[in-house]
LUMZARO-544355 format. One record per residue (C-alpha): residue number from 1; residue in three letters; y, z, x. Coordinates in pm, 1 decimal, m for minus. Each point is the difference from the previous one (the first is absolute). Layout:
% residues N
KOLVO:k:r:yy:zz:xx
KOLVO:NUM:ALA:Y:Z:X
...
% end
This chain:
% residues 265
KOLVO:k:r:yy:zz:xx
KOLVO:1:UNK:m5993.1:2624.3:m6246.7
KOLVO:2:UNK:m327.4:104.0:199.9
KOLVO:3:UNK:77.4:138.7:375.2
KOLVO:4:UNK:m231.3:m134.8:223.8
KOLVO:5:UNK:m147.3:m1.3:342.1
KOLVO:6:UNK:m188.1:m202.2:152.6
KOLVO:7:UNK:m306.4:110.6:218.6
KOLVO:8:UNK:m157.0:m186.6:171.3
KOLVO:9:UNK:345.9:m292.8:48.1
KOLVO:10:UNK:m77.5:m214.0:284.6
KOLVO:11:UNK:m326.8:m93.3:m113.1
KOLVO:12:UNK:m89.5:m292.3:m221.9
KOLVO:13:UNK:42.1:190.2:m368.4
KOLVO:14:UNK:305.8:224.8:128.4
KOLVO:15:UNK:166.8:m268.9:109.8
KOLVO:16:UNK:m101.5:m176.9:m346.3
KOLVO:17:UNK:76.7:305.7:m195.9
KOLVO:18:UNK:380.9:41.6:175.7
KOLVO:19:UNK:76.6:m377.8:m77.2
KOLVO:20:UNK:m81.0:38.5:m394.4
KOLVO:21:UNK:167.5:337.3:21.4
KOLVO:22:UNK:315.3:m185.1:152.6
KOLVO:23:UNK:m21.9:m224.3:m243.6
KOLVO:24:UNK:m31.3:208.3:m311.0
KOLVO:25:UNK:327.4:167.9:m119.2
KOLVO:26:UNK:m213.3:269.6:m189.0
KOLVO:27:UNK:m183.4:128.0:284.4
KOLVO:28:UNK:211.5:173.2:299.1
KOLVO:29:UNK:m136.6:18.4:385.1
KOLVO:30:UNK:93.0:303.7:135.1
KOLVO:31:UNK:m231.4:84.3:306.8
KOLVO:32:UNK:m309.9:m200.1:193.4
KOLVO:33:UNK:m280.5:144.6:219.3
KOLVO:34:UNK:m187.1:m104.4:286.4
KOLVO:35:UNK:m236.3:135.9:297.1
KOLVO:36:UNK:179.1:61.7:342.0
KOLVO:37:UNK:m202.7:m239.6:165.9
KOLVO:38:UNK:104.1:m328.3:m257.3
KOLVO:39:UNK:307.6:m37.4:238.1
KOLVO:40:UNK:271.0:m29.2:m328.3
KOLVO:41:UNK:125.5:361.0:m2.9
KOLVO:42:UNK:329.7:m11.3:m35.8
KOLVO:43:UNK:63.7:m396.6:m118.2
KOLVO:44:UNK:123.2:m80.6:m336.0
KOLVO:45:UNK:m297.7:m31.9:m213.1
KOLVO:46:UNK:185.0:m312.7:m146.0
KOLVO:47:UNK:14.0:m178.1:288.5
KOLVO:48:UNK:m368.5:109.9:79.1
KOLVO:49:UNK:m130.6:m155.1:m344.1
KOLVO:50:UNK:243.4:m321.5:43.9
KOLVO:51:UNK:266.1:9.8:m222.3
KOLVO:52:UNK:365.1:129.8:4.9
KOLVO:53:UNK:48.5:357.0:160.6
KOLVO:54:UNK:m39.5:266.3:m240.3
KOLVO:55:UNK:199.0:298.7:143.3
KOLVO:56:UNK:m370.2:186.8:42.7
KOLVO:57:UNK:m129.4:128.7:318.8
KOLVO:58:UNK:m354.2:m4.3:95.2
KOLVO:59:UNK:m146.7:354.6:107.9
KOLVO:60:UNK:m322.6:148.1:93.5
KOLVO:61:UNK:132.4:332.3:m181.9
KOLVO:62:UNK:m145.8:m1.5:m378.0
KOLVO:63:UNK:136.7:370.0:5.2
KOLVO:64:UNK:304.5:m98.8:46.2
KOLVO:65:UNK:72.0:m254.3:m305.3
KOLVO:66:UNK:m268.0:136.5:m252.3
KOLVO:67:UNK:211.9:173.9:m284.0
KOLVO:68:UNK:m133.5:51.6:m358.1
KOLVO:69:UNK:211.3:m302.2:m173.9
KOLVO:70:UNK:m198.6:m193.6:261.7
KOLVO:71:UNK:m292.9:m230.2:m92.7
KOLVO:72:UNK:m197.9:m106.6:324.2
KOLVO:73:UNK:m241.2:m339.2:26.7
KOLVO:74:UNK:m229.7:40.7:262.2
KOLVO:75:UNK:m199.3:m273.7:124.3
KOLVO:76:UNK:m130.1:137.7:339.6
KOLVO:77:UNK:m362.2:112.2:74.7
KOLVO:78:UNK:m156.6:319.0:m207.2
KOLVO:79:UNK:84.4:246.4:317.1
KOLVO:80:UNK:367.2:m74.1:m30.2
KOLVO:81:UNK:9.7:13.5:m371.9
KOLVO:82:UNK:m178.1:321.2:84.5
KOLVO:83:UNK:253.0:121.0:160.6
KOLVO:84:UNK:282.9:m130.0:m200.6
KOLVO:85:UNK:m199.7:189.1:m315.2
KOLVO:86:UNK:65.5:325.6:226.2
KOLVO:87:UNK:344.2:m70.4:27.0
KOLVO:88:UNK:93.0:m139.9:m383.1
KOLVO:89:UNK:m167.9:293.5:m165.8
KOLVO:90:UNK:218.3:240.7:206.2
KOLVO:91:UNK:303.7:m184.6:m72.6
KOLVO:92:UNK:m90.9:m107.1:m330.3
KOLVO:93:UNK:41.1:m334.1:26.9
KOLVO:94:UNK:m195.2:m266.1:m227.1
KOLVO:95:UNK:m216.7:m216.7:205.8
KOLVO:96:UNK:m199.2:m313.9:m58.5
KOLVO:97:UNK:m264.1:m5.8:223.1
KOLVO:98:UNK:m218.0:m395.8:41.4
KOLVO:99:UNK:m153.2:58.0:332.4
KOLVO:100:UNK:m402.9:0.7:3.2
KOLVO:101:UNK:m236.0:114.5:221.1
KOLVO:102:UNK:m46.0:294.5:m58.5
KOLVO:103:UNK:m256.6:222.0:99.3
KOLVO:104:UNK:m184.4:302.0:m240.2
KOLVO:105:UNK:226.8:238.9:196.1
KOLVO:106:UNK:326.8:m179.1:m6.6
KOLVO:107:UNK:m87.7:m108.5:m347.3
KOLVO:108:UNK:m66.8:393.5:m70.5
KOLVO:109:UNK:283.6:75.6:147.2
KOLVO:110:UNK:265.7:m203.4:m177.2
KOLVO:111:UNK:m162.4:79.5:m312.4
KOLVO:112:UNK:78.3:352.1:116.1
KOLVO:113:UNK:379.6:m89.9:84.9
KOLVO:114:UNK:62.0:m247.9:m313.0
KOLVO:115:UNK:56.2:234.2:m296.2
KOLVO:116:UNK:270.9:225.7:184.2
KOLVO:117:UNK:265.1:m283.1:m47.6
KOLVO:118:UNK:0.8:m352.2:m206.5
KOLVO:119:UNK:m283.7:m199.3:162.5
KOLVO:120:UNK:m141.7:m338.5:m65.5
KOLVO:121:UNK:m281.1:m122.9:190.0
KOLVO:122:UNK:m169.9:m294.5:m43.1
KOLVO:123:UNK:m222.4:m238.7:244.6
KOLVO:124:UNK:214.3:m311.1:m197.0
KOLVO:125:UNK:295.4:m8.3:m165.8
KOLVO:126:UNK:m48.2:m359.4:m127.7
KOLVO:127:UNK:26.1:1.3:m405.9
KOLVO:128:UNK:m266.5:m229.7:m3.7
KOLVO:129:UNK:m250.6:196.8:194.0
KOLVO:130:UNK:79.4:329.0:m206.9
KOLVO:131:UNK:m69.9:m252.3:m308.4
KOLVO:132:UNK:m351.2:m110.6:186.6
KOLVO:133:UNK:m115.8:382.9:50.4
KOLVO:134:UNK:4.3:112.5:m354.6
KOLVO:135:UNK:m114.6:m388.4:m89.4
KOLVO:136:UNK:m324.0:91.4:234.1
KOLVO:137:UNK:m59.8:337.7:m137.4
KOLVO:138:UNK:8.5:m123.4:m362.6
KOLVO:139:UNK:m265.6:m270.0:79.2
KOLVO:140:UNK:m189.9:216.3:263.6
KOLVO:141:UNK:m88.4:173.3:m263.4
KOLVO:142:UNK:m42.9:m238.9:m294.8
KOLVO:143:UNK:m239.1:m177.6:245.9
KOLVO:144:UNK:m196.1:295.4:180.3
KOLVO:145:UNK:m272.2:m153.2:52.2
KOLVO:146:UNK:147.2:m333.4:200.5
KOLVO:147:UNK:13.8:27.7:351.2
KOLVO:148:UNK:310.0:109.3:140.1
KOLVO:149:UNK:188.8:m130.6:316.8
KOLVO:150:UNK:341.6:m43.1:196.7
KOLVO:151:UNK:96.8:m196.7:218.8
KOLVO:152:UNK:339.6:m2.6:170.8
KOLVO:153:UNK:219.9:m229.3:260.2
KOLVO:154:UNK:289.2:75.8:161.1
KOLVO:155:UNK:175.5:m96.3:312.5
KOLVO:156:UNK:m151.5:26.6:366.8
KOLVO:157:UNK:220.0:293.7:126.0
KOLVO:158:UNK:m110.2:248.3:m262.3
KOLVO:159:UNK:m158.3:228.5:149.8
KOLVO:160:UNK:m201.9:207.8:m251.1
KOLVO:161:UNK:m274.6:m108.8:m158.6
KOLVO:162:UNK:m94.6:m38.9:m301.6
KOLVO:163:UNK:379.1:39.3:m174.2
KOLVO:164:UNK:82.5:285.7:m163.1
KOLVO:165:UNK:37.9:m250.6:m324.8
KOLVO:166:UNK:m353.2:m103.7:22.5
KOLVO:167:UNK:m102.9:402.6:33.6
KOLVO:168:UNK:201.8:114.9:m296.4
KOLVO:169:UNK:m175.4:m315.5:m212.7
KOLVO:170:UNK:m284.0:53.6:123.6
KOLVO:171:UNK:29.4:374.3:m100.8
KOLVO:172:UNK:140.5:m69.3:m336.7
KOLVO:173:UNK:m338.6:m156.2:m79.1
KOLVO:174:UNK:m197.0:300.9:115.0
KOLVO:175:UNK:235.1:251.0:m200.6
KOLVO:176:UNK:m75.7:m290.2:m320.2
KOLVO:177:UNK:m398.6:19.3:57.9
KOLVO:178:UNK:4.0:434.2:68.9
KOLVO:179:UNK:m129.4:m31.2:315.5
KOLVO:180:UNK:61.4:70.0:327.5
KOLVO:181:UNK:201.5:m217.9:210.3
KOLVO:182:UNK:m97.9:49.0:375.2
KOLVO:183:UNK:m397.1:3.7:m57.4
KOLVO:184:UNK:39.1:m321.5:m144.1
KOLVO:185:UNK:217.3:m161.6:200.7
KOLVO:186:UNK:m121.8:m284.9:208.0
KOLVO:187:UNK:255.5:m163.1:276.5
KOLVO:188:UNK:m222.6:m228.2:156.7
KOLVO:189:UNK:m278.6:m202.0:9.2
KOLVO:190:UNK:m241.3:m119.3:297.0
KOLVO:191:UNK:m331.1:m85.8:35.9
KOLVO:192:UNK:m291.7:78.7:m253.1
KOLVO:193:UNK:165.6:210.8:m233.8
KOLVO:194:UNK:m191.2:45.8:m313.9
KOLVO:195:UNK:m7.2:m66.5:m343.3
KOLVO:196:UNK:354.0:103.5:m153.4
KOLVO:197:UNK:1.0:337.8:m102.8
KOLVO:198:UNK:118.3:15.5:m378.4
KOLVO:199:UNK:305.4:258.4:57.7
KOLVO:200:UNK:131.3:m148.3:328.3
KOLVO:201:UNK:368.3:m92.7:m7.4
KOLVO:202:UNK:52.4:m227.3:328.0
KOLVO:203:UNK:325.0:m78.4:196.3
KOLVO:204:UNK:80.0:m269.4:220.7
KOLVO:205:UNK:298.9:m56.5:213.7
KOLVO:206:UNK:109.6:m325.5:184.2
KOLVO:207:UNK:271.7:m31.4:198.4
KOLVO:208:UNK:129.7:m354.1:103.6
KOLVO:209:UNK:370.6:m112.0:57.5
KOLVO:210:UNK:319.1:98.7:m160.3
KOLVO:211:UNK:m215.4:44.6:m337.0
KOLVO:212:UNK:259.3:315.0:m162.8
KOLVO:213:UNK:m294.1:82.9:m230.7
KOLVO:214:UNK:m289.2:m148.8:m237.8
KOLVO:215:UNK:m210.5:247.3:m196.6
KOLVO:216:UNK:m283.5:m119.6:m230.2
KOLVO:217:UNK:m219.7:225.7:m179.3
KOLVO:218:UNK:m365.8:m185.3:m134.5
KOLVO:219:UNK:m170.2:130.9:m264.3
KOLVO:220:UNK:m358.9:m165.2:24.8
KOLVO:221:UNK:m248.3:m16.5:m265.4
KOLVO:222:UNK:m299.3:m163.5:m130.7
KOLVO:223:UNK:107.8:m384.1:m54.3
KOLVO:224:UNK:340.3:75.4:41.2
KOLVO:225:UNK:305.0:139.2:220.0
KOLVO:226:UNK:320.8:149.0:m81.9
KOLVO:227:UNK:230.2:m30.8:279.2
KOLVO:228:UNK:388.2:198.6:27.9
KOLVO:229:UNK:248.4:m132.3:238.1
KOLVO:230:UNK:353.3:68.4:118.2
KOLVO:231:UNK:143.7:m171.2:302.3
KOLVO:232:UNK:343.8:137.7:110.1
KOLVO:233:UNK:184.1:m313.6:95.0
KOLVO:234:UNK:263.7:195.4:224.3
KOLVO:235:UNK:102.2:362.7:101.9
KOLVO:236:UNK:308.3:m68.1:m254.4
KOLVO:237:UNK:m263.5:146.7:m285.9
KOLVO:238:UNK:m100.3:334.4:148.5
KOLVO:239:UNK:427.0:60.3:90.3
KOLVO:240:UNK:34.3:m76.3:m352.2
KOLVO:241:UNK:m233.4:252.1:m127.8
KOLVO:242:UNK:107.1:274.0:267.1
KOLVO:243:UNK:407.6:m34.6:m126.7
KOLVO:244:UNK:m163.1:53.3:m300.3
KOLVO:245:UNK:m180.0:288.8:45.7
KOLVO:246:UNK:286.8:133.2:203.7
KOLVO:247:UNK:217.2:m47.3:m328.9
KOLVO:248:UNK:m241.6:201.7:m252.2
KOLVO:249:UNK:m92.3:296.0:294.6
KOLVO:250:UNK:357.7:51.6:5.4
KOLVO:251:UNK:m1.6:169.6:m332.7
KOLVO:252:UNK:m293.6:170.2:m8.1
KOLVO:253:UNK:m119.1:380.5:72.0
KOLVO:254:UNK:m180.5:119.6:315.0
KOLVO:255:UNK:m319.8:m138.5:7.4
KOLVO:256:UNK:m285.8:m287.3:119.5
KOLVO:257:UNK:1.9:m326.8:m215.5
KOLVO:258:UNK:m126.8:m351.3:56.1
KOLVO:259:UNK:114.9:m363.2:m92.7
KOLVO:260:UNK:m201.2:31.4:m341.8
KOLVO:261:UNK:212.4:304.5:m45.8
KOLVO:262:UNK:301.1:m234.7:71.1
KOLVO:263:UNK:m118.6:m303.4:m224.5
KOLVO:264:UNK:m112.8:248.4:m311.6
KOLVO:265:UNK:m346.1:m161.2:49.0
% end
């Protein structure tokens, strides 16, 4: 039975995450985490997320409930998981870590941090997606020489752009053709642009409504067009996948792993 916290609680996936959790006799909720300023410290995270009270306090103190039999799911912003990194390899606890956004340097960093304790970090935790990125690398490179694009939606309050999913597809092709990913990156077009260079891998976001998150991957070639898509029809499938992760890190030795890691893929 998997010990978990909750990082992250009063926003939309904590408070998803503690209501499966509450729900699930073979997961146990023993701490939650949020920033000073999100006005819960203190409330029952239960009553927070909307169902029955739980008997768990919310704190701004990760110090103070991170013990190694602990697995953490954080779903803040990369500087918190940053700093929750700091805190779980001191204390050796396991940590999942699905915020994106991150910067080279905060990226650098917690690939620094991740290997001194049990770390899992992924930009989704849907099974789907982790499904769609070795799908795309497999065809990126059985098709090298189609044109290669992403394109991405997701909701109109996200506020980095393009999602860390679309990236890490994007990226798998790169890694599938043995080239370079940021030289051939292209995240916009405007204007008079050119013929399409033959190595360019573009990516597209869109952000419009309450959409949780559409990624399509085209692979375009001469009198034909393979497309790849995965729409995640709620938040429910990226909780799923993070309890799951949560459940195979707990067994595992110090070190960084991923959702393919998780999934044997």
């Amino acid at each position: 039975m998997a010990k978990l916290i909750v990082s992250g609680a009063a926003g939309r996936m904590g408070r998803l995450l503690v209501s499966m959790i509450a729900a699930d006799p073979q997961h146990t909720l023993v701490g939650a985490l949020e920033a000073d300023a999100s006005g819960v410290i203190g409330r029952d995270v239960g009553e927070v997320a909307g169902v029955s009270r739980l008997g768990v306090s919310i704190t701004s103190d990760y110090g103070a409930i991170a013990r190694p039999d602990t697995v953490t799911l954080d779903f803040t912003n990369a500087a918190a998981s940053v700093s929750h990194l700091e805190v779980a390899a001191s204390s050796g606890a396991a940590i999942v870590v699905g915020s994106t956004g991150f910067t080279p340097e905060l990226e650098a960093r917690a690939r620094q941090l991740a290997p001194r304790t049990r770390t899992i970090i992924a930009p989704n935790m849907s099974l789907g997606i982790n499904v769609l990125l070795k799908i795309t690398a497999e065809v990126a490179a059985i098709l090298e020489n189609f044109d290669a694009e992403v394109l991405e939606l997701h909701h109109r309050t996200k506020v980095d752009a393009p999602s860390g999913t679309a990236l890490a597809l994007a990226q798998a092709i790169a890694q599938a053709r043995k080239i370079e990913f940021q030289p051939n990156a292209v995240f916009g077009r405007e204007g008079i642009t050119g013929v399409r260079p033959q190595a360019a891998i573009g990516v597209m976001a869109l952000r419009a409504g309450d959409a949780v998150g559409d990624h399509m991957v085209i692979f375009g070639g001469q009198g034909e067009r393979l497309e790849l898509i995965h729409r995640a029809q709620s938040r429910e499938s990226l909780a799923r996948g993070a309890l799951r992760a949560a459940a195979w890190l707990e067994n595992q030795k110090p070190g960084l792993y991923s959702m393919r890691d998780v999934l044997g893929l």
